[in-house]
Backbone bond lengths (Angstrom), bond angles and torsions (degrees), N, CA, C in turn:
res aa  C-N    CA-C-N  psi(-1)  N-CA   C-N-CA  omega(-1)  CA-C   N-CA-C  phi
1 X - - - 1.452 - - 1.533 108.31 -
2 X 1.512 118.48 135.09 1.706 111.54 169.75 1.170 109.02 -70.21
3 X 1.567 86.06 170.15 1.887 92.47 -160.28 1.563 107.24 -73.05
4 X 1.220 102.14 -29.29 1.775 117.44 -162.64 1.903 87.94 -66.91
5 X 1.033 152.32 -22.14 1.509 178.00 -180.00 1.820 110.52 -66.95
6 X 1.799 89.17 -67.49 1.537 106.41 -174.10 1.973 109.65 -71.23
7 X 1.650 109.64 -40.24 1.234 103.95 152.72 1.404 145.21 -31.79
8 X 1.483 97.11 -56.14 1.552 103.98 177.71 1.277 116.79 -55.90
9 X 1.784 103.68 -56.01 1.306 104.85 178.66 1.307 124.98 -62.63
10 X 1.483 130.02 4.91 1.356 128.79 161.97 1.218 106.21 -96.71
11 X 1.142 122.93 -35.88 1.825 96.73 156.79 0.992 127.34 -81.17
12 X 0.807 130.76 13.96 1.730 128.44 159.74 1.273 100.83 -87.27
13 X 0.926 127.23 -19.70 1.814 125.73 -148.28 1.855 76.68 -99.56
14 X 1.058 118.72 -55.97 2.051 122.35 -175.86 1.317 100.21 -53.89
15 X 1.317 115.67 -43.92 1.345 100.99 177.53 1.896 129.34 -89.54
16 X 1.174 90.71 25.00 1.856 111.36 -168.98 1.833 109.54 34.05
17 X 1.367 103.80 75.15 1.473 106.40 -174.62 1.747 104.05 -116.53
18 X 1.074 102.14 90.49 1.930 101.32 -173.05 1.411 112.06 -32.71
19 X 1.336 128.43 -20.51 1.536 127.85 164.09 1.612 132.96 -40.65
20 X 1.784 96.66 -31.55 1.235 111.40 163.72 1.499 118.46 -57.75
21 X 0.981 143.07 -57.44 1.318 145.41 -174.21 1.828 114.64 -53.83
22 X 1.528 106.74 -20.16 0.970 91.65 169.54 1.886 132.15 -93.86
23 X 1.608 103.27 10.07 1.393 130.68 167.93 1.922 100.16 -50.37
24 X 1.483 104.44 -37.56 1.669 96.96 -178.43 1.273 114.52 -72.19
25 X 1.273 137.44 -13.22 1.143 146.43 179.54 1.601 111.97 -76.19
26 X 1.463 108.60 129.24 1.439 114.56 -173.41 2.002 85.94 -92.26
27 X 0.794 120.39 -64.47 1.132 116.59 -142.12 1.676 90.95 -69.43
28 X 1.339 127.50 -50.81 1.627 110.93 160.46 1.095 132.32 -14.50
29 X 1.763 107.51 -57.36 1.188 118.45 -165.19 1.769 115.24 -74.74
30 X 1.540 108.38 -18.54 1.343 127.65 -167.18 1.756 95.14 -84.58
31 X 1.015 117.13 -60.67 1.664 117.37 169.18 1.374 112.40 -55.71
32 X 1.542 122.40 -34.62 1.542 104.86 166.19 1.944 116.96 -53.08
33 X 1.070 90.40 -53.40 1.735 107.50 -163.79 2.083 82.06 -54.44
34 X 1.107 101.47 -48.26 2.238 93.86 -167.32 1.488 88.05 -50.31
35 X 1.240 107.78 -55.76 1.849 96.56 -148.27 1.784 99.81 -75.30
36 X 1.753 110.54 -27.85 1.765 89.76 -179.83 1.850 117.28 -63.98
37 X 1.430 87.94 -29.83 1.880 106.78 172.01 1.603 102.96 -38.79
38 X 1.589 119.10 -52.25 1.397 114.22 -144.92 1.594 80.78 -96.64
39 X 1.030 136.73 -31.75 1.782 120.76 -178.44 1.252 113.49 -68.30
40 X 1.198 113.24 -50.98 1.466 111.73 162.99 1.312 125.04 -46.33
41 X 1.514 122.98 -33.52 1.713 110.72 175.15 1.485 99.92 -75.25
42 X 1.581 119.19 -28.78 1.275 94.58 -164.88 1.647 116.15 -103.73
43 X 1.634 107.72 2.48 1.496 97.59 154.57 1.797 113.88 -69.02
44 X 1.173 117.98 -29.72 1.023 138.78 171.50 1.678 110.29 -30.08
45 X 1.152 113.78 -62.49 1.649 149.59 -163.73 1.613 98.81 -76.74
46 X 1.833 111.91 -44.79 1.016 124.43 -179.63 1.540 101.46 -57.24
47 X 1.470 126.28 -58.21 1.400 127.29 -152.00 1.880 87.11 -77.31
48 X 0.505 120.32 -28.56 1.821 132.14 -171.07 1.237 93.50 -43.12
49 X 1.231 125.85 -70.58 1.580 146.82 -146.10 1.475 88.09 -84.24
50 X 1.136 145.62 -39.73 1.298 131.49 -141.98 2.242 94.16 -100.46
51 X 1.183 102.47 165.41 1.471 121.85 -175.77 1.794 112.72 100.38
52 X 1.330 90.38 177.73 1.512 105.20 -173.29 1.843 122.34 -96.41
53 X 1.253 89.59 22.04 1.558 102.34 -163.08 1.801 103.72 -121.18
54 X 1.639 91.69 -19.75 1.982 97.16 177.25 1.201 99.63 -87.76
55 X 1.688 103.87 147.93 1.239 123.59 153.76 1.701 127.37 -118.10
56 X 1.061 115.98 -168.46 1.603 116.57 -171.64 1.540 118.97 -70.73
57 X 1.816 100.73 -13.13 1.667 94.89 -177.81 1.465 100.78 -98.93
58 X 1.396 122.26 -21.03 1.547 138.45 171.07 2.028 105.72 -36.97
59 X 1.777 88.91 -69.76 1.577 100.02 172.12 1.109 113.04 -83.84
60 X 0.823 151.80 -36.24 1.981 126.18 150.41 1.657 112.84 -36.88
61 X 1.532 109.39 -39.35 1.580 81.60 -175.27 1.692 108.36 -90.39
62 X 1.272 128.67 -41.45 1.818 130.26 151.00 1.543 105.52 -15.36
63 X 1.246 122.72 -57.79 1.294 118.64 -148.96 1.860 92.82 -81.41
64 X 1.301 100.85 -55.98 2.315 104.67 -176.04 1.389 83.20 -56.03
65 X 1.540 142.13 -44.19 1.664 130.10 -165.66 1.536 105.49 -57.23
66 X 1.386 121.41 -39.56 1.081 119.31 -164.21 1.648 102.15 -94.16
67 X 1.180 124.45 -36.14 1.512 116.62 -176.91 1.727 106.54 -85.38
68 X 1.129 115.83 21.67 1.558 136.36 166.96 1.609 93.24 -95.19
69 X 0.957 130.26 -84.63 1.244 147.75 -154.78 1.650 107.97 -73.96
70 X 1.456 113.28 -11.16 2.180 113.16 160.29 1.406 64.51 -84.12
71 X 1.373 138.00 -110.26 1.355 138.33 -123.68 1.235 110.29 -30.25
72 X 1.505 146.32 -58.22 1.790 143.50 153.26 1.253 109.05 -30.48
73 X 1.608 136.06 -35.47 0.807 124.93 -176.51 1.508 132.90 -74.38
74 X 1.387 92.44 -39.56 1.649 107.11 163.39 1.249 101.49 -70.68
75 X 1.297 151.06 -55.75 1.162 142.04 -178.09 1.407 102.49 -40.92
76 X 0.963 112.44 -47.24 1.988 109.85 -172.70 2.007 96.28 -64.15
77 X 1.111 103.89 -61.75 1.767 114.55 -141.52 1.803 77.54 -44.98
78 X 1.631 107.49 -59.09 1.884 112.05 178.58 1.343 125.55 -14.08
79 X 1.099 94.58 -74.20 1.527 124.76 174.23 2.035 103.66 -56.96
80 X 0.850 129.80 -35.20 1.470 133.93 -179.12 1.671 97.10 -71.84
81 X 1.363 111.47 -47.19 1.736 119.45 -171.04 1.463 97.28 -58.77
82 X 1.631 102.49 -64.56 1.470 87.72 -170.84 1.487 129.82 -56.93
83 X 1.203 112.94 -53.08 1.532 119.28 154.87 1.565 117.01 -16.69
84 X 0.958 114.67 -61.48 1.600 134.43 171.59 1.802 99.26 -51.63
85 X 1.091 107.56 -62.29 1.608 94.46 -159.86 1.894 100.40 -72.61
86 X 1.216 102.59 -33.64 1.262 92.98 -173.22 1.626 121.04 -79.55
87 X 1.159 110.90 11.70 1.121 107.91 163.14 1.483 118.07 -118.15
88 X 1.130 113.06 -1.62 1.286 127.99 174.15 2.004 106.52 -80.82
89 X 1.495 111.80 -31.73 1.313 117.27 168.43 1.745 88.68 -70.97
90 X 1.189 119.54 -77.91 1.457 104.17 -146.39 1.409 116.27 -61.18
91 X 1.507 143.39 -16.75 1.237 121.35 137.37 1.624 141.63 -17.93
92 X 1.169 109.49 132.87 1.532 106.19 -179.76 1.845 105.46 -78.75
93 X 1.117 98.86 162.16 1.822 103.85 -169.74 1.731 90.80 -111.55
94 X 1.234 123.02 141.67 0.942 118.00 173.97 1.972 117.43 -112.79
């Protein structure tokens, strides 16, 4: 785990916040990082649109730029599942 990671979870842990415990979790921590990924593009998108210098073809094209780029994305996460399951079949079970 990075340290900037292992920190938090010691303050959480000082401040007795059951949230900490889920810092041991890989796969938690892996769905945290997807969903901070996708807020971040779209505060991102947020600051895009905003000022006195955009206009309406600006956010028409920001907005198809960005619903271009979920569409790859789901294409990826898909493609990650299957990958995932199918190797999760071809393992032996013990």
């Amino acid at each position: 785990m990075p340290d900037g990671l292992k920190e938090v979870q010691f303050f959480l842990q000082d401040k007795n916040v059951p949230l900490s415990d889920m810092f041991d979790d890989t796969v938690w921590l892996s769905q945290l990082a997807y969903l901070s990924d996708i807020f971040s593009r779209l505060n991102d998108l947020n600051l895009g649109l905003q000022g006195l210098s955009i206009n309406v073809f600006d956010v028409q094209d920001k907005i198809n730029t960005m619903l271009k780029k979920l569409e790859l994305f789901e294409i990826k996460v898909k493609a990650d599942i299957k990958g995932l399951c199918s190797r999760r079949q071809a393992q032996p079970s013990h």
